[in-house]
C-alpha positions as a printed NumPy array, in Angstrom:
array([[ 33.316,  -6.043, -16.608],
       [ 34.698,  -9.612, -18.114],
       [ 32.137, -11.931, -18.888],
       [ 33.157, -15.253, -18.047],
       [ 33.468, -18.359, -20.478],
       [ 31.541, -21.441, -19.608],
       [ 32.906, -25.1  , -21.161],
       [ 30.887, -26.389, -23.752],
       [ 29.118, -29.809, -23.265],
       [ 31.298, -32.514, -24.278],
       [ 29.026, -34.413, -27.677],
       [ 29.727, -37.291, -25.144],
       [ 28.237, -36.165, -22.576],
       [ 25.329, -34.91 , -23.972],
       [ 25.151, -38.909, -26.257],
       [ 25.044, -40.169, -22.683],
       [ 22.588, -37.714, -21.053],
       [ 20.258, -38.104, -24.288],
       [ 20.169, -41.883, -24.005],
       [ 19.282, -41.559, -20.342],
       [ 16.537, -39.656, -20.943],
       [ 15.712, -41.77 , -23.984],
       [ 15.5  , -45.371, -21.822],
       [ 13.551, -43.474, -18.625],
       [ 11.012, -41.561, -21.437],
       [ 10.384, -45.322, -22.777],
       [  9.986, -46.843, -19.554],
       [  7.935, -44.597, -18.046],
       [  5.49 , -44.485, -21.919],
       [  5.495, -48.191, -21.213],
       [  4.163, -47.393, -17.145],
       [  1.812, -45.164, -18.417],
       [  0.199, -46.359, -21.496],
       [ -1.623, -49.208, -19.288],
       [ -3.825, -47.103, -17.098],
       [ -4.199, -44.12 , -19.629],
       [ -2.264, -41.705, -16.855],
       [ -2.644, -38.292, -17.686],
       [  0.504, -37.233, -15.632],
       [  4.153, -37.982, -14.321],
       [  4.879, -36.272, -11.262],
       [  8.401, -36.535,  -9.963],
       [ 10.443, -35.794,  -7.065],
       [ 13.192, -35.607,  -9.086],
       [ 16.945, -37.466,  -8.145],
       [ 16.974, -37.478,  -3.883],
       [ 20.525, -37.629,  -2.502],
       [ 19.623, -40.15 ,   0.128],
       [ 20.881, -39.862,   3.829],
       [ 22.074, -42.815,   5.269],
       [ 19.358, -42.694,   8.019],
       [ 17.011, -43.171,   4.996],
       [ 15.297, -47.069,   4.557],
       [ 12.48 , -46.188,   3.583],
       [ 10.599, -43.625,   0.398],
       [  7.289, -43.113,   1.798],
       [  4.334, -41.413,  -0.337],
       [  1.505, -40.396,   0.602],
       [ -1.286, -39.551,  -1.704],
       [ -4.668, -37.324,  -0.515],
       [ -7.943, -37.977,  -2.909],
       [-10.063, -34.893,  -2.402],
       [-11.749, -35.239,  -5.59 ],
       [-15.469, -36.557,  -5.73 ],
       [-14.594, -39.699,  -7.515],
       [-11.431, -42.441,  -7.492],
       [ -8.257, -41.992,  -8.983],
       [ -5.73 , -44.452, -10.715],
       [ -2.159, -44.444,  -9.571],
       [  1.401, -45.918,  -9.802],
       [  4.213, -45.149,  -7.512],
       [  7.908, -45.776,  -9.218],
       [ 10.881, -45.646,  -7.385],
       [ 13.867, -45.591,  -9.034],
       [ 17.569, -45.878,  -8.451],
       [ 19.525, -43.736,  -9.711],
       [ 23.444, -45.06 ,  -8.316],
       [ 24.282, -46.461, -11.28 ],
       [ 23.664, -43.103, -13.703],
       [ 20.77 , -44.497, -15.554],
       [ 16.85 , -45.685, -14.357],
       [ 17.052, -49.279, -12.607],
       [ 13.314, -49.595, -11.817],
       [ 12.673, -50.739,  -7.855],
       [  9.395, -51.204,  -7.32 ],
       [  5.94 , -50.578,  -9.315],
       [  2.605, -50.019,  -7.15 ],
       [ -0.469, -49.594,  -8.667],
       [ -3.468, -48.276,  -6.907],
       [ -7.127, -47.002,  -7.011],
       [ -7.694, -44.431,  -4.308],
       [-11.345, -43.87 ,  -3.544],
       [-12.924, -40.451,  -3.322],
       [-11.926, -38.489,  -0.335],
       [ -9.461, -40.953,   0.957],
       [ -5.68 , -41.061,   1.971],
       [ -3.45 , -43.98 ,   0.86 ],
       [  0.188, -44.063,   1.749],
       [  3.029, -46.471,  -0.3  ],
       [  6.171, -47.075,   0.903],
       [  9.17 , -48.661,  -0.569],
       [ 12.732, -50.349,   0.876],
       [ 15.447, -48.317,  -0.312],
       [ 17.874, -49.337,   1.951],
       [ 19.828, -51.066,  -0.364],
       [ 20.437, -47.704,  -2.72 ],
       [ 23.548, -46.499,  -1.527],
       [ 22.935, -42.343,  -3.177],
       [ 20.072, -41.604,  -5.084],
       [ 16.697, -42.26 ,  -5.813],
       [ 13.528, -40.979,  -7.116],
       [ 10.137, -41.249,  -6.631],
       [  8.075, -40.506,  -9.796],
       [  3.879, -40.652,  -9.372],
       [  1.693, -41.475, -12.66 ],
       [ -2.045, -40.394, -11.566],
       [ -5.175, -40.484, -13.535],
       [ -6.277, -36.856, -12.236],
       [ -3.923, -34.209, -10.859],
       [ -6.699, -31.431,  -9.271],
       [ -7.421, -31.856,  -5.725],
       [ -4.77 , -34.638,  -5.541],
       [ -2.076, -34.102,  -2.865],
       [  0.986, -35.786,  -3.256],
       [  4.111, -35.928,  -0.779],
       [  6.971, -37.911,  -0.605],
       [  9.159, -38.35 ,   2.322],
       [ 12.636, -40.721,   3.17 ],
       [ 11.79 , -41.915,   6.43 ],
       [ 14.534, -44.306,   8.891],
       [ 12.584, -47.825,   9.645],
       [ 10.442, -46.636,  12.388],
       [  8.542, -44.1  ,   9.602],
       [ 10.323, -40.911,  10.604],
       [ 11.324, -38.434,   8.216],
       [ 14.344, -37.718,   7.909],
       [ 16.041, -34.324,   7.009],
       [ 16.625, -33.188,   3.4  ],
       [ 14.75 , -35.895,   2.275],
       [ 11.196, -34.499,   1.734],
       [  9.432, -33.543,  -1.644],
       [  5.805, -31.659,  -0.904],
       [  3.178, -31.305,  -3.286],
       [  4.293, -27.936,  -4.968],
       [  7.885, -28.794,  -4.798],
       [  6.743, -32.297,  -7.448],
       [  8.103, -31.666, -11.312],
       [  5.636, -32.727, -14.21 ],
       [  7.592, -34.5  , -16.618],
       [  6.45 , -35.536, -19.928],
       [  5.466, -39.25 , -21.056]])
């Protein structure tokens, strides 16, 4: 049986790719080191439908006492992290808060990336909804399907 011969990583490539994550790392340390998060949750990069206007999160508090959050959304059309919008939040105990953001203007991908005080019994889903708040196929990131990234 042949095994078959991958291409190595151009050193270019991987330059570029290592900046990248260099600026995002930095910008998100600088989201983060306001509030003291204790986590980055991500959806990771969303190839966006064109029937998607709108990232919609919604955040479920089930623990006993409030939470700190910020909801990022960035665009990710130009290869690197353009940063378009910031939300910052306290959610009460027990309570749902949703945050939505226009991404109508992104013409391919986005992400959604959630910095949260607490991370047990806090639910977190993100959805690309058309105007009228419907989701829209392909374009939905549940709790368990979030990435923790480091900051």
């Amino acid at each position: 049986m042949k095994m078959k011969k991958f291409k190595k990583t151009t050193a270019k490539r991987v330059t570029r790719s290592s900046k990248m994550k260099s600026q995002l790392v930095t910008m998100l340390q600088n989201q983060a080191s306001i509030n003291n998060f204790v986590a980055a949750l991500s959806t990771g990069v969303i190839n966006k439908s064109t029937a998607v206007t709108i990232a919609h999160t919604e955040i479920l508090n089930r623990r006993n006492s409030a939470i700190a959050v910020r909801v990022i959304v960035i665009n990710w059309d130009s290869g690197s992290p353009v940063v378009l919008s910031t939300t910052n939040r306290v959610i009460p105990a027990n309570t749902f808060s949703s945050f939505s953001t226009n991404v109508g203007g992104i013409q391919f991908h986005y992400e959604v990336v959630v910095l949260t005080s607490r991370t047990s019994n806090v639910i977190i889903n993100n959805f690309g909804t058309n105007a009228a708040f419907v989701p829209q196929e392909g374009s939905t990131v549940l709790n368990n399907d979030l990435v923790r990234i480091s900051i």
